[in-house]
N, C-alpha and C positions, 0 to 999 in steps of 0.2 A: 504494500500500500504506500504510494507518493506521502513523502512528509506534506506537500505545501499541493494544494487540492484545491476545486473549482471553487468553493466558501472562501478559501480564502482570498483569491482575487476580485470575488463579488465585496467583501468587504473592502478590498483597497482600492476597489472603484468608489464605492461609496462615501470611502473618506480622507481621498486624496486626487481622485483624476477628476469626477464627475462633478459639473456646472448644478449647486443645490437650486429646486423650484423655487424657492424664496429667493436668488439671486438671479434666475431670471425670468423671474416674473417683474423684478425690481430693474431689472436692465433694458427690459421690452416694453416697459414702461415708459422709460427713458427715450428709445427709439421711436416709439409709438408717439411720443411726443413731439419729435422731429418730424416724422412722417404724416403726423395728425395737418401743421401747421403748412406742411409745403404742399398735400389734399386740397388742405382749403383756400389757397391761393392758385392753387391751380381750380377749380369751380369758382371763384368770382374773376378771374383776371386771363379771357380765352388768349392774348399776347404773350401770357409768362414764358411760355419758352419748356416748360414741365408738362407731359401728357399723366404719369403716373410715378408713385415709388412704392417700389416694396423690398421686403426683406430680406434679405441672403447670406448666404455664411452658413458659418456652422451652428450659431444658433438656430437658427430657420430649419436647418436641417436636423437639428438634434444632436449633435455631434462633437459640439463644445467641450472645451476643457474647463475647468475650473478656473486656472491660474490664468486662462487670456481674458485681458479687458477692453479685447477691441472689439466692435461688430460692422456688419456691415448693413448700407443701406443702397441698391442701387433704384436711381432717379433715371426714366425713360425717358429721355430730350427729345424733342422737335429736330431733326439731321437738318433738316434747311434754315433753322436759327440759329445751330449752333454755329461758331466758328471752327473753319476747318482745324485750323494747328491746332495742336494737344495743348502747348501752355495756353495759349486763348482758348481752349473748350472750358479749362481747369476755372479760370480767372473766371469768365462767365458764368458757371455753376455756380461758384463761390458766391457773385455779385446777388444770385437767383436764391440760394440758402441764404443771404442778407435781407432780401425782402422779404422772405416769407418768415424769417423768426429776427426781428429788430431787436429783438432785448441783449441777445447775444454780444459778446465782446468782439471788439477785432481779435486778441489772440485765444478765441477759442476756438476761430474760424482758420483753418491753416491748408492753402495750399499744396500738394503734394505734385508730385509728376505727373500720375494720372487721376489722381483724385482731390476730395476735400474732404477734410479729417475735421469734426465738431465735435471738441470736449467737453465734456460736464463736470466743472468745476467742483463740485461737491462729492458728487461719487469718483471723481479720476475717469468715469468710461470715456471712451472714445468711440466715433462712430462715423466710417468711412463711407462718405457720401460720392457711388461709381454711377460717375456717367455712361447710360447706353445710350446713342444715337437710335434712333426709332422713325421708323419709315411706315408703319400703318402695317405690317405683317402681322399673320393671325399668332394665337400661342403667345404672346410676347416675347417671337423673335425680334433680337436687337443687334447692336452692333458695339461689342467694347472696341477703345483702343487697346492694342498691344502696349504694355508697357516697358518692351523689350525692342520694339521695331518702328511702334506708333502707326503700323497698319493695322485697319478695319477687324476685328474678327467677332463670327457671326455667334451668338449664345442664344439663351433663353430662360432667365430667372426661373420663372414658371415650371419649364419642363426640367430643369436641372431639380428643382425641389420631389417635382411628382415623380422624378426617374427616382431618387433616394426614399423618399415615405413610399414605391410601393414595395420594395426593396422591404425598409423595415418592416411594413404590413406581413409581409410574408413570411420572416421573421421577429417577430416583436420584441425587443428588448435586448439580444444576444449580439444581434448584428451591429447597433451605433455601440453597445459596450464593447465590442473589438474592435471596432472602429478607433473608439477612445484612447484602449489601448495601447494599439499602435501610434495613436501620434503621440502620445505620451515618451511610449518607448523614441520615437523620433525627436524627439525633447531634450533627452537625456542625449543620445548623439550627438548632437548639436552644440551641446556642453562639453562635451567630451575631444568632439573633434568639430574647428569650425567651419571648415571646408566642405562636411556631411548634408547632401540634399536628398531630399525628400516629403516634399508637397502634400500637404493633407488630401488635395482633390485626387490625388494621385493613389492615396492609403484608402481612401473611400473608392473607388474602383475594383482595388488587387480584392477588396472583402467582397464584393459585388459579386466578383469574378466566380471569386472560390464558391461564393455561397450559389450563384446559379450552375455550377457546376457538381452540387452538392455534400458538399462540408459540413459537416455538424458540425454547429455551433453553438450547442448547450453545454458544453463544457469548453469552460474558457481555457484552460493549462493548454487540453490536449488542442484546440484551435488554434491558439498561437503558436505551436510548434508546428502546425502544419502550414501555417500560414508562413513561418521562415523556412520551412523546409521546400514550399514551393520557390519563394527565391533565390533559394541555395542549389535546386536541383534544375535552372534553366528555366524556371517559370517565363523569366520573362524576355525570353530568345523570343516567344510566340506574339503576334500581333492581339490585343486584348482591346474588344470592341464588343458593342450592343447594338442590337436591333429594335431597341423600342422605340426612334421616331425612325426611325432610317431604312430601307431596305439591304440585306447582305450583299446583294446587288452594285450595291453602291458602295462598299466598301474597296478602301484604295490596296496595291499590293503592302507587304510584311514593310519593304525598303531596308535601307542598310542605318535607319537608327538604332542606337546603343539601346534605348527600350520606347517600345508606340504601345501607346495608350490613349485611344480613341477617345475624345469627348462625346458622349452620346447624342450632342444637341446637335454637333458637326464634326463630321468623318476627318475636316480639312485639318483640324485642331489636335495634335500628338500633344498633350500634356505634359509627355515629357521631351519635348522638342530640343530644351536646351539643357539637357542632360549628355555632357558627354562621356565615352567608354570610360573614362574614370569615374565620373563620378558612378557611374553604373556598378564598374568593382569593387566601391566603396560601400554602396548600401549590400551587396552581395555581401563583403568578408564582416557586415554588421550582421547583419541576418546569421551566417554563419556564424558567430559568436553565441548569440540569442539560440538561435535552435542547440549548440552545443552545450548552453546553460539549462537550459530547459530540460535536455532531454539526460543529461545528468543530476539534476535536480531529481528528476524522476526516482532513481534508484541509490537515492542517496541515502545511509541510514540513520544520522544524525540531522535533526531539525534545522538546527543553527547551520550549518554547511550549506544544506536546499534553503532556506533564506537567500544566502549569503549569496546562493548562483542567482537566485531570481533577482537580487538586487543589481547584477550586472545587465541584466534586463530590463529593470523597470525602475531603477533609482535605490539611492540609500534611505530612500522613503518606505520603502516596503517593507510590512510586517507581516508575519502569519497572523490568522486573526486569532482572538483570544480563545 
């Protein structure tokens, strides 16, 4: 019998990875505030320049860590008002969150490359206000800037959301807690080594992957060893792509990226586009570490020892539970 078992990771999601319903409920509040007041400036002002905003991120999608205090908001622009270059798209949003919430400071309002960052003073959150260029398409297809390239690329808040909750639907509750998981575990990396990439949109996929492909995931230990053993063992040599708005049809060849992972919304979009063969060996010989913790942990016969491997997994944060 594993010293360190599914209970125990269920409690150290519980109280140390996982975003508590009181914090956000208190955070989406906050948002909702933001998003209430640029609503109603968009219904009395048909010129503002704003068609809609809604919610996105990892909250939106469930998926949140505890310790991030940023969210996101993306605002659907009007493409023929906006200005085309990226810093004047930014400056313009900015001037448009100015009208719609005046009590605001100038420095709570902050320019970014491709967006606009509104803090809230009193809780510290912050909340990234993404401009989509929007052209009248059903679904609330839109258009971000690249924040890599500053060309067009094509999304869709909406169907990114409904592609993750049916996902969870289908799994309730086991799949965003690996999810969690893993960006967690990618937390620690990061810390460890600064060079280590690896994109949450990108962790929310690989679990996608596994889970439509059929992974149990009622037990979290033996899930994340599976989950690093498919990295470990050329998982991601293969092209990793979904069919739920798109036709297979329409899917492009494998190509010679280091690792493709299709955006669901749009085939045209590798997620990990700017991942090169390093950094790809990189998350490999991490994943390797983690599966060889884990799966030593497994048959270890003292407590304290499988701790101690799973901590190289998941932080000097982790305990067995009581």
């Amino acid at each position: 019998m594993p010293q360190i078992e599914h209970g125990d990771l269920v409690a150290f999601g519980e109280d140390k990875v996982n975003l508590k319903k009181a914090e956000v409920d208190d955070q989406r509040k906050q948002v909702n505030g933001l998003r209430d007041r640029i609503e109603a400036k968009i219904a009395v002002s048909p010129g503002y320049g704003f068609v809609k905003a809604l919610h996105a991120g990892s909250v939106a999608k469930g998926t949140a860590l505890r310790s991030v205090n940023d969210r996101d908001l993306a605002v659907y622009v009007k493409a023929q008002q906006a200005p085309e270059d990226t810093p004047g798209l930014v400056e313009w949003v900015r001037d448009r969150v100015v009208e719609a919430y005046p009590a605001l400071h100038d420095d709570q309002i902050i320019t970014n490359t491709h967006c606009v960052t509104v803090r809230f003073a009193a809780s510290g959150l912050e909340v990234d206000v993404v401009p989509v260029l929007f052209e009248g398409e059903a679904n609330d297809v839109g258009y971000l800037i690249n924040k890599h390239t500053g060309e067009r690329l094509k999304t869709s808040v909406r169907q990114h959301l409904d592609f993750i909750r049916s996902r969870k639907k289908a799994h309730p509750k086991h799949l965003a807690q690996l999810i969690r998981f893993s960006k967690w575990w990618a937390r620690q990396q990061k810390k460890r080594d600064g060079d280590f990439k690896c994109k949450s949109f990108m962790l929310e996929m690989l679990w996608v992957h596994l889970a439509d492909g059929g992974l149990t995931l009622n037990n979290y230990a033996e899930a994340l060893e599976q989950f690093f053993a498919f990295i470990v063992n050329g998982g991601l040599d293969e092209q990793i792509a979904f069919t739920d708005f798109h036709p297979a049809s329409d899917l492009p060849a494998r190509g010679s990226a280091p690792i493709q992972i299709l955006d669901p919304v749009n085939f045209d979009n590798n997620v990990a586009e700017h991942y090169e063969a390093g950094d790809r060996n990189r998350l490999v010989a991490a994943a390797q570490e983690a599966f060889d913790a884990i799966s030593t942990a497994y048959y270890e016969p003292a407590k304290g020892q499988a701790v101690e491997l799973w901590q190289d997994v998941l932080g000097t944060g982790f305990k067995a539970a009581a």
